[in-house]
C-alpha positions as CSV (number, residue, x, y, z in Angstrom):
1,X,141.4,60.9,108.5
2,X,138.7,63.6,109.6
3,X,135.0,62.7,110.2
4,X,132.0,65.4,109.8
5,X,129.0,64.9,111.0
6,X,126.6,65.5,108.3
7,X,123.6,67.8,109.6
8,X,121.0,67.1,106.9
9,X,121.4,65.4,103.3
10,X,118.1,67.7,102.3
11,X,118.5,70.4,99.6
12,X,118.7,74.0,101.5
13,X,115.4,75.8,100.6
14,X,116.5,79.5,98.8
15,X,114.6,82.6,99.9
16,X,114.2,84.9,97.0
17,X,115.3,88.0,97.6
18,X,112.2,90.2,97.5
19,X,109.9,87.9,100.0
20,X,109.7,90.6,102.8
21,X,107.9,92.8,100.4
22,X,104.7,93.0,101.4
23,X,102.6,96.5,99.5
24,X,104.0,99.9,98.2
25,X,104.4,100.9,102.1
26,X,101.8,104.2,101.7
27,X,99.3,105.9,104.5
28,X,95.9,106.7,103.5
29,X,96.7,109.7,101.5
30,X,99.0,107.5,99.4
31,X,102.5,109.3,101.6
32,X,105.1,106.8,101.9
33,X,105.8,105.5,105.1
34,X,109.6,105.9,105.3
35,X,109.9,101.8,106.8
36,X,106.7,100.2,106.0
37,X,105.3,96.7,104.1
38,X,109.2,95.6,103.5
39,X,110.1,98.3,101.7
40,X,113.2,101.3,102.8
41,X,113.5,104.3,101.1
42,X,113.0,105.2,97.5
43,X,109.7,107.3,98.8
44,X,109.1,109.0,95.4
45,X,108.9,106.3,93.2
46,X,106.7,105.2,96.1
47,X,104.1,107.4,95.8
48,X,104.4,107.7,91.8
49,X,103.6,104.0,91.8
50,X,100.8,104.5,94.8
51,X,99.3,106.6,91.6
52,X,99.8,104.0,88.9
53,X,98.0,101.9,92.0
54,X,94.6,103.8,91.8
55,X,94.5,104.0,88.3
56,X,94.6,101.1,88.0
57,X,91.7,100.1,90.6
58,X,89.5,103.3,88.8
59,X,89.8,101.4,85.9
60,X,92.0,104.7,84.2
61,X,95.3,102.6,82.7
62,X,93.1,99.6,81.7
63,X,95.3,98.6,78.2
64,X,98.0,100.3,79.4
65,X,102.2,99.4,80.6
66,X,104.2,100.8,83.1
67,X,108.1,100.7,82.2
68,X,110.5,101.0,84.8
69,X,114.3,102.2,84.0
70,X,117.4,102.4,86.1
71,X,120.6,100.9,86.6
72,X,120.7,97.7,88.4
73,X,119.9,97.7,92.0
74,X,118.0,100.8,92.4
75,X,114.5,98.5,93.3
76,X,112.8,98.6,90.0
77,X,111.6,94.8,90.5
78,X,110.9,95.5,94.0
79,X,108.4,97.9,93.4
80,X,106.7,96.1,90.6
81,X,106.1,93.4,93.2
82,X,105.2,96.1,95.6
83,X,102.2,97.4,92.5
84,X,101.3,93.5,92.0
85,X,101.0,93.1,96.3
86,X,99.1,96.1,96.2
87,X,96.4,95.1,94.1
88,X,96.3,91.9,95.4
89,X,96.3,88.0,94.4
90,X,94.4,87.7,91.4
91,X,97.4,90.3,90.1
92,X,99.9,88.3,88.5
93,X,103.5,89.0,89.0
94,X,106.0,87.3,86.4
95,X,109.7,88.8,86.8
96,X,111.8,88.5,83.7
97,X,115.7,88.0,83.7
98,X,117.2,90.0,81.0
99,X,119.6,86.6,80.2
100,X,116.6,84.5,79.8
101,X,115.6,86.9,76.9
102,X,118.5,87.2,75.4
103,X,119.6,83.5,76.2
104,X,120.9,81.6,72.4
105,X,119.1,78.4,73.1
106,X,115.3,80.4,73.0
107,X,114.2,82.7,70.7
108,X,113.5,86.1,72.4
109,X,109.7,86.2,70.5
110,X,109.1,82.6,72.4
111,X,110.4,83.6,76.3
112,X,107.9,87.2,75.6
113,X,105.2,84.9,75.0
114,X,106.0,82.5,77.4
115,X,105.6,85.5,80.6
116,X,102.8,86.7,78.6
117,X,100.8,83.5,78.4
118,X,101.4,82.9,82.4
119,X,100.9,86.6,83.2
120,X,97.1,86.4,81.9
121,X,96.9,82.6,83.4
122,X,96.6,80.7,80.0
123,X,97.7,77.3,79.4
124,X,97.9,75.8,76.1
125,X,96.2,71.9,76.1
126,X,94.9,69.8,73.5
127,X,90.9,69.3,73.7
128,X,90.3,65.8,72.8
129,X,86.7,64.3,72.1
130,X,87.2,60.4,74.3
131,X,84.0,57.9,73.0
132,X,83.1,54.9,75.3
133,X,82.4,51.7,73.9
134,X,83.4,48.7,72.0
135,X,85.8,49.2,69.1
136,X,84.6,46.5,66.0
137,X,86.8,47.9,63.8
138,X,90.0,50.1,63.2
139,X,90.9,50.5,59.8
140,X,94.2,52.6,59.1
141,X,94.0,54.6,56.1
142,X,97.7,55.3,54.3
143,X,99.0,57.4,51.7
144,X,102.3,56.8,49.6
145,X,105.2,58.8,50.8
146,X,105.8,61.8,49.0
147,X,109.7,61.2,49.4
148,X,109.1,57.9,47.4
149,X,110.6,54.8,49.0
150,X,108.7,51.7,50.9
151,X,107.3,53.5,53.3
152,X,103.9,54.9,53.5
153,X,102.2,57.8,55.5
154,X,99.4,57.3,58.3
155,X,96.7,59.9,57.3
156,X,93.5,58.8,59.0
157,X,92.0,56.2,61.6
158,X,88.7,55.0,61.1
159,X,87.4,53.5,63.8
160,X,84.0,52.1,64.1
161,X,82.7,52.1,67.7
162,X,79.6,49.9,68.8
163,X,77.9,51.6,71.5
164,X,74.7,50.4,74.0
165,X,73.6,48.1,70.1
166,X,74.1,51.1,68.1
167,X,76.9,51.6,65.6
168,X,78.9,55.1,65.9
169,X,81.9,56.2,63.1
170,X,84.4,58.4,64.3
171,X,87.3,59.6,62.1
172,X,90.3,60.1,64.0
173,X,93.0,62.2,61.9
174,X,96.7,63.0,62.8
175,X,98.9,64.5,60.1
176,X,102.5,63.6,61.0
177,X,105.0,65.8,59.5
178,X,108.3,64.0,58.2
């Protein structure tokens, strides 16, 4: 029998693999800097995005997209990081897996929307109207099923709320789909 001494029971942490990148790696005049800001070669899709860069800052590609193409590898995603860096935090960067698109389980309309709606910092939520006070009454109000059958179909709450001696009526709907 051979015993191991077991280091740490903790899940390793995973770097991602574009952490060192840091900006688009360019001087003042917007030359790349052959090492610079985690980035190593690739100097004239540098600069070209060092352009797309100011635009954007002059408010000139306002409305506008930038689509990168190459075969795998070549630092497309890097450099988009690099662009997002660049123009700093409030400059969302969302990278998108090609499987995740194309993936059977999701449609590809629903995974677009999805990057879209965190690129622009929405989230979805339900507003809901909460009324303090002491509930007198709560009276359901049902329909009959439109399958036919025993059953009946919630369609409205009416709850009536006594408040500080005064009475208050809310009507409290939920359609429930069967």
């Amino acid at each position: 029998m051979k015993i191991e001494e077991v280091r740490s029971t903790s899940k390793a942490q995973r770097i991602a693999a574009h952490t060192h990148i840091k900006g688009l790696g360019l001087d003042e005049n917007g030359i790349p800097i052959p090492t610079a800001a985690g980035l190593v070669g690739q100097e004239c899709a540098r600069e070209a995005a060092g352009i797309v860069v100011e635009m954007i800052r002059s408010k000139k590609m306002s409305g506008r997209a930038v689509l990168m193409a190459g075969p795998p590898g070549t630092g497309k995603t890097a450099i988009a990081l690099a662009i997002a860096q660049d123009l700093g935090s409030k400059v969302p960067f969302c990278p998108m897996v090609g499987s995740e698109v194309y993936s059977s389980e999701i449609k590809k309309t629903e995974v677009l929307m999805e990057h879209f709606r965190r690129a622009i910092g929405l989230r979805i939520k339900e507003i809901k109207e909460v009324y303090e006070g002491e509930v007198t009454e709560l009276t359901p109000i049902e329909t009959e099923s439109p399958t036919g059958g025993m059953c009946q179909n919630l369609v409205d709450i009416y709850i009536q709320v006594l408040e500080k001696l005064s009475a208050m009526s809310l009507l409290a709907s939920e359609q429930r789909r069967a």
